[in-house]
TIBA-619971 format. One record per residue (C-alpha): x, y, z; residue number from 1; residue in one letter. Coordinates in steps of 0.05 Angstrom, whole numbers, plus 32768, in hexadecimal, padded with zeros to 4 digits. Layout:
N
PT:u:v:w:nr:rest
PT:X:Y:Z:NUM:A
...
***
This chain:
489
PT:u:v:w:nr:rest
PT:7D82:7F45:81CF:1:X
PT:7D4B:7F29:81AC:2:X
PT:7D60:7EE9:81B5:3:X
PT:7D56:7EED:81FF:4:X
PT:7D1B:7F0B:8200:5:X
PT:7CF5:7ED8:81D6:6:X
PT:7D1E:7EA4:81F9:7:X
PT:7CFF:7EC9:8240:8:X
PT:7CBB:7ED1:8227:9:X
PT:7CB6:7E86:820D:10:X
PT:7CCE:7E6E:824B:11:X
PT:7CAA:7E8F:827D:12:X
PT:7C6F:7E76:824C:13:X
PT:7C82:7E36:825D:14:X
PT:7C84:7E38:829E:15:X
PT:7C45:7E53:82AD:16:X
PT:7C27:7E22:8287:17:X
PT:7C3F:7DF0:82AD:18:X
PT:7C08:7E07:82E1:19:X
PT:7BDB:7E1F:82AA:20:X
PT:7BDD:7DED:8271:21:X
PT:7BAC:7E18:8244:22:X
PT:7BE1:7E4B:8244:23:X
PT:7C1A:7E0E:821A:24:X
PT:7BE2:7E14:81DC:25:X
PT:7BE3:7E63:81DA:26:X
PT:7C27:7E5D:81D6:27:X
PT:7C2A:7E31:81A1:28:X
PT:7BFC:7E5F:8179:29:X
PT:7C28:7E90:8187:30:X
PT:7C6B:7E67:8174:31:X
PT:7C41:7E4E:812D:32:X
PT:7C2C:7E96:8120:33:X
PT:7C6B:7EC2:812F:34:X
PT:7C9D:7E89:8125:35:X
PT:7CC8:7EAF:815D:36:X
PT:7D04:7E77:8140:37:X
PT:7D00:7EA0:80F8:38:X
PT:7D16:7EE3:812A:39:X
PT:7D4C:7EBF:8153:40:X
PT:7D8F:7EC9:8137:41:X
PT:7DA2:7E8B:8155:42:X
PT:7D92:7E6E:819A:43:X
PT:7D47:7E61:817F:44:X
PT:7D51:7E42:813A:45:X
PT:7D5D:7DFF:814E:46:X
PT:7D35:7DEA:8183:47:X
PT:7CF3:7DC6:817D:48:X
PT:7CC7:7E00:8196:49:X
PT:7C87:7DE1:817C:50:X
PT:7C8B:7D96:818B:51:X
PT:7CA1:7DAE:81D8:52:X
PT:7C5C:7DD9:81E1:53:X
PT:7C35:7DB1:81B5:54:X
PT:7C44:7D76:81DF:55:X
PT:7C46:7DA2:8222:56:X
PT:7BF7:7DB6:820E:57:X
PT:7BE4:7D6E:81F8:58:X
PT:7BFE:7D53:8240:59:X
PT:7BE3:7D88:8264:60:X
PT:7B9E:7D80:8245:61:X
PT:7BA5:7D2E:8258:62:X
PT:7BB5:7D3C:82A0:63:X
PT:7B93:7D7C:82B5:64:X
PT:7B57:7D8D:828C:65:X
PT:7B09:7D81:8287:66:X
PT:7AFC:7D50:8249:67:X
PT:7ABB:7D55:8246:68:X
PT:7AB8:7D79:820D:69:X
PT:7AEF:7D52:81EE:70:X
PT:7ABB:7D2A:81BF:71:X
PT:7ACD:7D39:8171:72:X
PT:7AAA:7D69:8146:73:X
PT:7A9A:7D5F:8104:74:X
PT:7ACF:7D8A:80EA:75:X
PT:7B01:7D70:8110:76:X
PT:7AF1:7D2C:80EA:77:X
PT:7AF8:7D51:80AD:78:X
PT:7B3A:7D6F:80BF:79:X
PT:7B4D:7D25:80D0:80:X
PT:7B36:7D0E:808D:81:X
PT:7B62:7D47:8070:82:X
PT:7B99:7D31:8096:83:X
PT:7B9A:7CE8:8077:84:X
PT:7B90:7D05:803A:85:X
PT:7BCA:7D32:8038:86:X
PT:7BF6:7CFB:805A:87:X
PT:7BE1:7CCC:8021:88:X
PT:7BEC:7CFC:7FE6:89:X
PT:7C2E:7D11:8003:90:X
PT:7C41:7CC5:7FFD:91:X
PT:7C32:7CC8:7FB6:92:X
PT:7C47:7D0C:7FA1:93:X
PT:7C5B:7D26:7F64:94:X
PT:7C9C:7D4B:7F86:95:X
PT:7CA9:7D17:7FC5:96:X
PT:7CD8:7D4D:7FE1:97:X
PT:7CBD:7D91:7FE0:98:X
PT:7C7D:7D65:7FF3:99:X
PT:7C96:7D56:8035:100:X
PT:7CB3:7D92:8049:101:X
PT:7C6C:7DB3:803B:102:X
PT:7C52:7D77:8064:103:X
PT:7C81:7D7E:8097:104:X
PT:7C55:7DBE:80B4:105:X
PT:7C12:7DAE:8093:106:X
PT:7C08:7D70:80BF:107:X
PT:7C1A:7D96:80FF:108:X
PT:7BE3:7DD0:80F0:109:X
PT:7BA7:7D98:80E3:110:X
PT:7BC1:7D65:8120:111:X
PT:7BBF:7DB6:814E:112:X
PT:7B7C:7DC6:8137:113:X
PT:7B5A:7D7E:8138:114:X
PT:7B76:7D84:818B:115:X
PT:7B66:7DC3:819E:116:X
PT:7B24:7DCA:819C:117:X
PT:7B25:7D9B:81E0:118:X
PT:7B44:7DD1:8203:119:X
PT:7B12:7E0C:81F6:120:X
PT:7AD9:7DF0:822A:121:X
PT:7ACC:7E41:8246:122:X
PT:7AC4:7E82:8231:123:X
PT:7B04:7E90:824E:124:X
PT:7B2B:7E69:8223:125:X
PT:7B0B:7E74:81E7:126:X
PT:7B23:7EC1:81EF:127:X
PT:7B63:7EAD:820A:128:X
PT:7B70:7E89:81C9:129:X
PT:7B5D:7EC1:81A1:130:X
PT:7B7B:7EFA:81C7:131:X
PT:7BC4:7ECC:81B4:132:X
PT:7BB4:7ECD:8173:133:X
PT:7BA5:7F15:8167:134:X
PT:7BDE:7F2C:818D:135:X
PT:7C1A:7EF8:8172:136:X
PT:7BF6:7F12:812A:137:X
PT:7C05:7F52:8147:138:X
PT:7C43:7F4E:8150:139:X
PT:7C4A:7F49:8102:140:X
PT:7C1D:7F80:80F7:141:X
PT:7C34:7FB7:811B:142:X
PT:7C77:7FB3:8103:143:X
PT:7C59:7FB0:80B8:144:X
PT:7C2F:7FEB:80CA:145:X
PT:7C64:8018:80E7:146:X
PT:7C92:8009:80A1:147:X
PT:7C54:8019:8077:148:X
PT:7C46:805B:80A1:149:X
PT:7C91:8067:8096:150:X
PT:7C96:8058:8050:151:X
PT:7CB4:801B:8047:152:X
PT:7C83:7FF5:8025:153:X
PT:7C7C:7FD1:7FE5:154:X
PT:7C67:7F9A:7FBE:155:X
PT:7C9E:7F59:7FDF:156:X
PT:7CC1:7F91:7FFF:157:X
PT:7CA1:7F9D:8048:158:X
PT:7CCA:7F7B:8077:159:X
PT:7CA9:7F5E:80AF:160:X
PT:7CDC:7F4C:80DD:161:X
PT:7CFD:7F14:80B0:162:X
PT:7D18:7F0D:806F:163:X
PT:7CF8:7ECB:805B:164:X
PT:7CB8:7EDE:803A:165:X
PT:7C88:7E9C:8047:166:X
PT:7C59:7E8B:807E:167:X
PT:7C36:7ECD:80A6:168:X
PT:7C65:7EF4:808E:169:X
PT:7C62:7EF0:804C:170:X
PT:7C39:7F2A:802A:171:X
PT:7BFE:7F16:8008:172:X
PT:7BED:7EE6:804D:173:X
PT:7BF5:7F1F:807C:174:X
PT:7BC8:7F48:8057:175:X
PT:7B8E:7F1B:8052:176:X
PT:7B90:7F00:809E:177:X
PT:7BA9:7F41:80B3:178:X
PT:7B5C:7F5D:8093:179:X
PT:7B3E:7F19:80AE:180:X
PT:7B46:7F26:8101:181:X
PT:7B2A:7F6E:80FA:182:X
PT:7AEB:7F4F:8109:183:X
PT:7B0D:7F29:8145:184:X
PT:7B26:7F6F:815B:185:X
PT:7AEA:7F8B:815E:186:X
PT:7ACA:7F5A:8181:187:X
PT:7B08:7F5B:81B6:188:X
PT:7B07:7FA7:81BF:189:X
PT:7ABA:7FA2:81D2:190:X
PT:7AAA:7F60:81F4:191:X
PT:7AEF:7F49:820E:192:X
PT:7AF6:7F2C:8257:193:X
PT:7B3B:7F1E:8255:194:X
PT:7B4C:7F68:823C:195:X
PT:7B10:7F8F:8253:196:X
PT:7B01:7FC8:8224:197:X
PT:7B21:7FFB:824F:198:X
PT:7B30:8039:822D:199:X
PT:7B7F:8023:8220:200:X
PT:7B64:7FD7:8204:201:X
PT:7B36:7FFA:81D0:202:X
PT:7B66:8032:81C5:203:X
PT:7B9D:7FF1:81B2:204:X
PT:7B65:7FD3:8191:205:X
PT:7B50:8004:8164:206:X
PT:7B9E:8010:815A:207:X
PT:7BA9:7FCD:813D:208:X
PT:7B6A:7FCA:8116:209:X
PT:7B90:8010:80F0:210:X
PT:7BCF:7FE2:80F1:211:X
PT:7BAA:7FAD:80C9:212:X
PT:7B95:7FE1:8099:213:X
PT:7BD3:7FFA:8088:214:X
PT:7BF2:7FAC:8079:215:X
PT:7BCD:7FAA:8033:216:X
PT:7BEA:7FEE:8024:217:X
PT:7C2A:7FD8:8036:218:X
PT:7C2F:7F8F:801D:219:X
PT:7C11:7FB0:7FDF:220:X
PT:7BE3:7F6E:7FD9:221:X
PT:7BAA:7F7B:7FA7:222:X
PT:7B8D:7F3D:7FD6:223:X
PT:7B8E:7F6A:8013:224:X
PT:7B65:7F9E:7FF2:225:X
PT:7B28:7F6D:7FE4:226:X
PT:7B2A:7F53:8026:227:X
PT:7B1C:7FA4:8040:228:X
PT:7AE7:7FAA:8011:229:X
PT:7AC4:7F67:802D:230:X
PT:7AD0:7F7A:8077:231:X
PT:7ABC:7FBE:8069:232:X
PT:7A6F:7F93:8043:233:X
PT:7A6C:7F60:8083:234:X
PT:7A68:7F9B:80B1:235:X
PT:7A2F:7FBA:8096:236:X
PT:7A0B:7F76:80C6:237:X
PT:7A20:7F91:8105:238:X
PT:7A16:7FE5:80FD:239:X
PT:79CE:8003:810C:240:X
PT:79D6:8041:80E0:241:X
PT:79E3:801A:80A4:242:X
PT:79E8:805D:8072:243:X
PT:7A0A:808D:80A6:244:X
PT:7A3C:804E:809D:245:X
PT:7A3D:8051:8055:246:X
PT:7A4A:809D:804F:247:X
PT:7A83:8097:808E:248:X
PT:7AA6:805C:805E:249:X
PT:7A9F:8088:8021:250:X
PT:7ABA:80C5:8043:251:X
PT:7AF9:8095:805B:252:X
PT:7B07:807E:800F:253:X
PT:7B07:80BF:7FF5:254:X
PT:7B37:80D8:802A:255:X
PT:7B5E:80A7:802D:256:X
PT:7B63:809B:7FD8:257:X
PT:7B95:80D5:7FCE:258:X
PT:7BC7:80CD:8003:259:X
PT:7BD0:8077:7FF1:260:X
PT:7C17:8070:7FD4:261:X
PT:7C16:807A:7F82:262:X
PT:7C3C:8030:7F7B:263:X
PT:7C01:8015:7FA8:264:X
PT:7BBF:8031:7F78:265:X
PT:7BEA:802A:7F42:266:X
PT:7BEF:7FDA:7F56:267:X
PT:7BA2:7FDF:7F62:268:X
PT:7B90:7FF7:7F23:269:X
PT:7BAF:7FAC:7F08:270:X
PT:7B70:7F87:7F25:271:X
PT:7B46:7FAB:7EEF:272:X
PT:7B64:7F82:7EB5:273:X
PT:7B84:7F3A:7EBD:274:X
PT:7B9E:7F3A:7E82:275:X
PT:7BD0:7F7D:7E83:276:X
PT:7BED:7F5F:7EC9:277:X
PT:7C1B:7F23:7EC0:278:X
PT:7C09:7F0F:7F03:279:X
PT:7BBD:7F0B:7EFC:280:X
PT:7BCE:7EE4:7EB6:281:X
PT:7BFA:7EAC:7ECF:282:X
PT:7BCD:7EA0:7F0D:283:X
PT:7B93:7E93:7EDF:284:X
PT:7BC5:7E6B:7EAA:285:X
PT:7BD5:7E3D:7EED:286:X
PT:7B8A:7E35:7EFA:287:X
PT:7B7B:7E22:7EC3:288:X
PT:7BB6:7DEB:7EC7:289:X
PT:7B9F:7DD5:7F06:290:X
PT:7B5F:7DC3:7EE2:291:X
PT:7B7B:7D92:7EAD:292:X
PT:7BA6:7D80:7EE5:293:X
PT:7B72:7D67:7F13:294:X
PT:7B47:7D43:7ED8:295:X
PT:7B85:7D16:7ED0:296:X
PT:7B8D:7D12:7F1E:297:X
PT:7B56:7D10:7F3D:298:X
PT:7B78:7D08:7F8A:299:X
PT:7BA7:7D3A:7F7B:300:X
PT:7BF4:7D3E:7F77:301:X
PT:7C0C:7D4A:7FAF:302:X
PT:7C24:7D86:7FDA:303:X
PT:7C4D:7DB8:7FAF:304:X
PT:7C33:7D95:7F6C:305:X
PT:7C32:7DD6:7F4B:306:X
PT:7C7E:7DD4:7F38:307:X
PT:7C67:7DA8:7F01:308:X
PT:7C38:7DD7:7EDE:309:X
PT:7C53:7DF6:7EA2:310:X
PT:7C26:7E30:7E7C:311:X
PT:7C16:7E5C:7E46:312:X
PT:7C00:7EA0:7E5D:313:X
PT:7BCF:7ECF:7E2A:314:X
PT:7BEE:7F11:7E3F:315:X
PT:7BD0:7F56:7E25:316:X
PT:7BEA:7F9F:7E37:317:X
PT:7BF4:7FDD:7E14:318:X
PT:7C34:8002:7E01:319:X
PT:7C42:804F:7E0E:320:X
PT:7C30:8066:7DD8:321:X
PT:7BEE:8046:7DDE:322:X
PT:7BF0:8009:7DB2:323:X
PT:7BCE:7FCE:7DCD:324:X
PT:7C00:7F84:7DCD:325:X
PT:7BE9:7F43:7DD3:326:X
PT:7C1A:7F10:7DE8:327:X
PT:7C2C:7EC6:7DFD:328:X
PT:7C55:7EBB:7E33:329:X
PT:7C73:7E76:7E53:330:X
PT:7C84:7E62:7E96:331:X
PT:7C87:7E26:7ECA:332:X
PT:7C7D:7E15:7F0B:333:X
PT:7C54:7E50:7F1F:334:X
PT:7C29:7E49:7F60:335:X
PT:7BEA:7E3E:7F5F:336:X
PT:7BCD:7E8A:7F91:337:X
PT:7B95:7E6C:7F98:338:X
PT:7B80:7E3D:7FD3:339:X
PT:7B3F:7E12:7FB1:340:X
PT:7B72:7E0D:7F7E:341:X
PT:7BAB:7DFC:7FAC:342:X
PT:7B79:7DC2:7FBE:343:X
PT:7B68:7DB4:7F88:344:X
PT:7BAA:7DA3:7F6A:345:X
PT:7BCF:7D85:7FAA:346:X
PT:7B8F:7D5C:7FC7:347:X
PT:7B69:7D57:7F90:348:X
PT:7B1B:7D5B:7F8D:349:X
PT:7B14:7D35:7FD3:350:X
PT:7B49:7D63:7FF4:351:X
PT:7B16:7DA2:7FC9:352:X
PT:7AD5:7D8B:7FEF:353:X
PT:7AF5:7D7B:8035:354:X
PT:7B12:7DC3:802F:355:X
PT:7ACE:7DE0:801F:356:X
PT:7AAA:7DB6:804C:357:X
PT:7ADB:7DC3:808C:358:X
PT:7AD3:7E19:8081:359:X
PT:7A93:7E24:8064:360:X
PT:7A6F:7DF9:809F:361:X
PT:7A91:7E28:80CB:362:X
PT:7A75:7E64:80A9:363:X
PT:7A29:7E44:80AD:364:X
PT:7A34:7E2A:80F5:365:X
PT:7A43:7E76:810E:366:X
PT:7A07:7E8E:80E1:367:X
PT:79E3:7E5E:8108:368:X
PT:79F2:7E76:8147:369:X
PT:79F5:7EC3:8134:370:X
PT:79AF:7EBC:8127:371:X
PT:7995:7E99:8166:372:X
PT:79BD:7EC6:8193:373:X
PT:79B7:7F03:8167:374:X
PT:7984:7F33:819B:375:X
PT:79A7:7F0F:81D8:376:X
PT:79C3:7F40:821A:377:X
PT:79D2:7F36:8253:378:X
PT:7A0C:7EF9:8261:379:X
PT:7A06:7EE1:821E:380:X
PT:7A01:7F20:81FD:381:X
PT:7A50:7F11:81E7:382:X
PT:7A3D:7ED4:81C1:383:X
PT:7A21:7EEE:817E:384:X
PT:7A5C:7F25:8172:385:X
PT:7A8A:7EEE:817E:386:X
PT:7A62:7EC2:8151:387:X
PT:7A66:7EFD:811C:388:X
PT:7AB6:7F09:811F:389:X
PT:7AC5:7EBA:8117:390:X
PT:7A95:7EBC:80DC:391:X
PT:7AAD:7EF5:80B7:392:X
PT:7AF0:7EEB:80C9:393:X
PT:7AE8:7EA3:80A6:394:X
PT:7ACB:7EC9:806A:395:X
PT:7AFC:7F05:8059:396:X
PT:7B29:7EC0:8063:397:X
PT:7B07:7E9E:8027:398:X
PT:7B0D:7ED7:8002:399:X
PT:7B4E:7EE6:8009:400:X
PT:7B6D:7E98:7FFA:401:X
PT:7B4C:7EA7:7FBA:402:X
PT:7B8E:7ECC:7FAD:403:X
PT:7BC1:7EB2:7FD4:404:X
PT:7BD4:7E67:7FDE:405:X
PT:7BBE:7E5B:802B:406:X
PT:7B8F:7E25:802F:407:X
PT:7BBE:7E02:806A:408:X
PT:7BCE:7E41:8091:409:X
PT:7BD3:7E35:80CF:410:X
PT:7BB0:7E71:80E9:411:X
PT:7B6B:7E61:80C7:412:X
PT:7B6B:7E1D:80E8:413:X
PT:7B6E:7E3D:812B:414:X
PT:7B2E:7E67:811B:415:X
PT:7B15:7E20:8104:416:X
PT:7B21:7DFE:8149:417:X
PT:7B0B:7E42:8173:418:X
PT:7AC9:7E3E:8144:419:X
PT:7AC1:7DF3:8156:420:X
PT:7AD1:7E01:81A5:421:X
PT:7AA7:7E3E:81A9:422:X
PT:7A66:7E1C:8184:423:X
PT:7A60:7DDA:81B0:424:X
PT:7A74:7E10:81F3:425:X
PT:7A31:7E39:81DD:426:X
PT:7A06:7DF9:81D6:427:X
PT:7A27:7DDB:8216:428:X
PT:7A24:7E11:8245:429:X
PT:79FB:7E4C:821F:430:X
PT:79C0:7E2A:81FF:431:X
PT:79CC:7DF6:823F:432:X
PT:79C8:7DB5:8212:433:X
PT:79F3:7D81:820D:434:X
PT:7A1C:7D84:81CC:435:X
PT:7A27:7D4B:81A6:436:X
PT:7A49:7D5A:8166:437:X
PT:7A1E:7D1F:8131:438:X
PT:79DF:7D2D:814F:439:X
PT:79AC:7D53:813C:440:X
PT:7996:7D93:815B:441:X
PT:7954:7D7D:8169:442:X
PT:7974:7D3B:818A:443:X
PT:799D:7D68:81B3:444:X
PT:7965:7D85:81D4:445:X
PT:7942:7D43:81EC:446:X
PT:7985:7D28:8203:447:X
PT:7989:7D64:8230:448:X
PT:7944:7D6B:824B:449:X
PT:7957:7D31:8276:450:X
PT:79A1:7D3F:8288:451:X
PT:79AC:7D7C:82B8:452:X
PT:79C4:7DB9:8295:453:X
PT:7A15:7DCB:82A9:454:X
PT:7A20:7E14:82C0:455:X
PT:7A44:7E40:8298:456:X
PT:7A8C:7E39:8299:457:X
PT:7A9B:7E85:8287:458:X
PT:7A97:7EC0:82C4:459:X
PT:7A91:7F02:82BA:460:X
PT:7ADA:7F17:82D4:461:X
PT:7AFC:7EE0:82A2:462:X
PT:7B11:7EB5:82CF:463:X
PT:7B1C:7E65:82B1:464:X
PT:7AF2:7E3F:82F1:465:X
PT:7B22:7DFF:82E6:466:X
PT:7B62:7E24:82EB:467:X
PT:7B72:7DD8:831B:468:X
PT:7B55:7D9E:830C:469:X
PT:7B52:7D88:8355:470:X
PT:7B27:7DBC:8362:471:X
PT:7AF8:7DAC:8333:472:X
PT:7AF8:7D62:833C:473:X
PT:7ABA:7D4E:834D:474:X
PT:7A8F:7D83:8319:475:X
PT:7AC3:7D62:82EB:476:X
PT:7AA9:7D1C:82F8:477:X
PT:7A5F:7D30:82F7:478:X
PT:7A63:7D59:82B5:479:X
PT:7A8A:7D1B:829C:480:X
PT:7A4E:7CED:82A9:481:X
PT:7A16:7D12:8298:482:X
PT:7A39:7D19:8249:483:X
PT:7A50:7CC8:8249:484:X
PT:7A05:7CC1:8260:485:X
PT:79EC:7CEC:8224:486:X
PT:7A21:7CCC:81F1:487:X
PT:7A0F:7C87:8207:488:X
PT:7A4E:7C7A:822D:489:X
***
């Protein structure tokens, strides 16, 4: 039965998009995220669900779609420069098998993101991109959160629809992105046009937002716990009553201390001291291997390089009756939980600084525009909470791979390409100046004072105004030569 309805739900996907090609990349978001072949028992498993939308949304966007827009960004260069990187290193890996199996998946998440920025010219599709990814995370998330309120949670022991523990649905991961789109939520529950905030969308909303809660509880991920505490900091930006909000979050904490799970604050209490948790102590041991290792090798070894790491681990605890051991233990090819380090160790320091470079320019370019549209109402008046969400979404994110090895997750790449897609739509249709990703912003502005400024592509009701490219044509053509005008075409 579940079977046919994934098989019925994919397909009807499909053919829709046909007529809507947008519609061919939320559904590959939603085949990368859920990985509906992982819940088919059989009929799913072994066809190509990815390559056939991937390729459905690439030809789509050739024949049907504006591509005016369609100019590279900055990051998207740096995602291509990742790319090669990763290509070359998995040539020359330390463990040429388990290297490309690693890179069989890696390279499809960098060539998604590098494209699909070209599709997210409105408003429309912007949210339509982000309404598939909070829902197909969903999808994960509620069942985790009904176990947990049932009881069946525990550290590698919530099931989340599969057995294999990797990907989305393994636990640590969950928990961190499953803290990261509150932000998103919010913003959806309050400024969405596709799902206006009706009293049943905020009511599912705020329902979810509980859900995501409840997945560091269950997963039992200390990494999950952090991630609350930073969402919990970043929204002390966006409240007015800034102590009321500090005595309400209190209040919640203290309530909510006593009836946690004894195996959960028992698991918390490890974070105080590295050194009386195993865990904590090998993930620094590997850290520090990764190190040495990257002295030696500068460019890295290669996806899944860790396997080679063998360590001594300084381990102290105390006994029952109080007496305090110190210890050495040895082990080998322990991951690395850690994606700098991750990085670090597979794409050495140049794979480190394009890593950096590609997340933390996201986090300054919504800053950037969180500031200039911070007292804006009116039309616009959706721009800086939107601008807010992608930023500290992208932050809880960078605290949380600080823990947990997920520095080519897909899911973070398709933040990255709706960051990219919703910054050059505000300085293209919101600021009204043409975008041109090298130039300055100052440059910007004289190339526009003598090119007519585009309307915006976004309407109140949430309709896409190319939904046919026929219809369109000629605005097409215009909007076309006014940018190859600008960009010296």
């Amino acid at each position: 039965m579940r079977d046919l309805f994934l098989i019925g739900f994919l397909a009807a996907l499909g053919l829709v998009g046909l007529r809507r090609p947008f519609l061919l990349v939320c559904g590959y978001m939603y085949i990368d995220i859920v990985a509906p072949q992982r819940l088919s028992f059989y009929l799913l498993s072994s066809v190509p669900l990815s390559l056939i939308f991937f390729m459905g949304a690439f030809v789509g966007w050739v024949i049907a779609d504006d591509k005016a827009m369609s100019k590279p960004a900055p990051r998207q260069v740096l995602m291509l420069l990742l790319l090669c990187l990763c290509a070359y290193t998995t040539n020359v890996a330390d463990f040429p098998e388990a290297a490309q199996e690693k890179w069989a998946w890696v390279w499809k998440a960098l060539v998604f993101a590098i494209f699909m920025p070209a599709t997210l010219y409105t408003r429309v599709r912007i949210e339509g991109a982000l309404l598939f990814m909070l829902l197909s995370t969903s999808s994960i998330i509620v069942v985790g959160a009904a176990k947990t309120l049932a009881g069946g949670g525990g550290y590698g022991m919530l099931n989340l629809m599969v057995s294999n523990n990797s990907g989305m649905y393994e636990g640590s991961t969950i928990s961190a992105f499953a803290i990261a789109i509150v932000p998103l939520i919010l913003y959806m529950s309050k400024y969405s046009t596709l799902a206006p905030p009706s009293p049943f969308a905020r009511l599912y909303w705020y329902a979810l937002t509980f859900g995501c809660l409840l997945m560091p509880i269950g997963t039992q991920a200390r990494t999950g716990l952090l991630c609350i505490g930073l969402v919990a900091l970043l929204q002390l930006r966006s409240v007015k009553r800034k102590l009321l909000y500090l005595g309400m979050l209190a209040a919640v904490v203290a309530v909510a201390i006593p009836l946690l799970p004894a195996s959960f604050t028992k698991r918390m209490d490890t974070i105080q001291g590295y050194k009386g948790d195993t865990s904590a102590a090998t993930r620094l041991a590997v850290w520090k291997w990764t190190i040495d290792y990257a002295e030696k090798n500068p460019f890295g070894g290669g996806f899944e390089v860790y396997r080679g790491n063998k360590l001594a681990i300084d381990i102290k605890y105390r006994t029952e009756d109080g007496t305090e051991v110190k210890a050495i233990g040895y082990d080998a090819g322990r991951a690395f939980h850690n994606s700098y380090f991750e990085m670090l160790g597979e794409q050495g320091y140049p794979g480190l600084i394009l890593f950096l470079a590609i997340h933390l320019i996201g986090v300054v370019r919504m800053e950037s525009i969180l500031r200039e549209y911070r007292n804006e109402q009116g039309e616009h008046a959706w721009v800086a909470p939107l601008a807010m969400a992608l930023q500290h979404a992208h932050l809880v994110y960078l605290l949380g791979c600080s823990f947990v090895g997920i520095a080519f997750q897909p899911f973070i790449y398709y933040i990255v390409a709706i960051e990219i897609g919703f910054d050059r739509y505000v300085a293209a249709y919101v600021r009204k100046r043409i975008w041109k990703p090298f130039r300055t912003r100052k440059a910007n502005d004289r190339a526009a004072a003598d090119v007519p400024a585009t309307d915006d592509r976004s309407d109140d009701k949430g309709g896409d105004e190319s939904p046919n490219p026929r219809d369109d044509a000629p605005e097409r053509h215009r909007t076309k030569a006014r940018w190859g005008a600008v960009n010296g075409q």
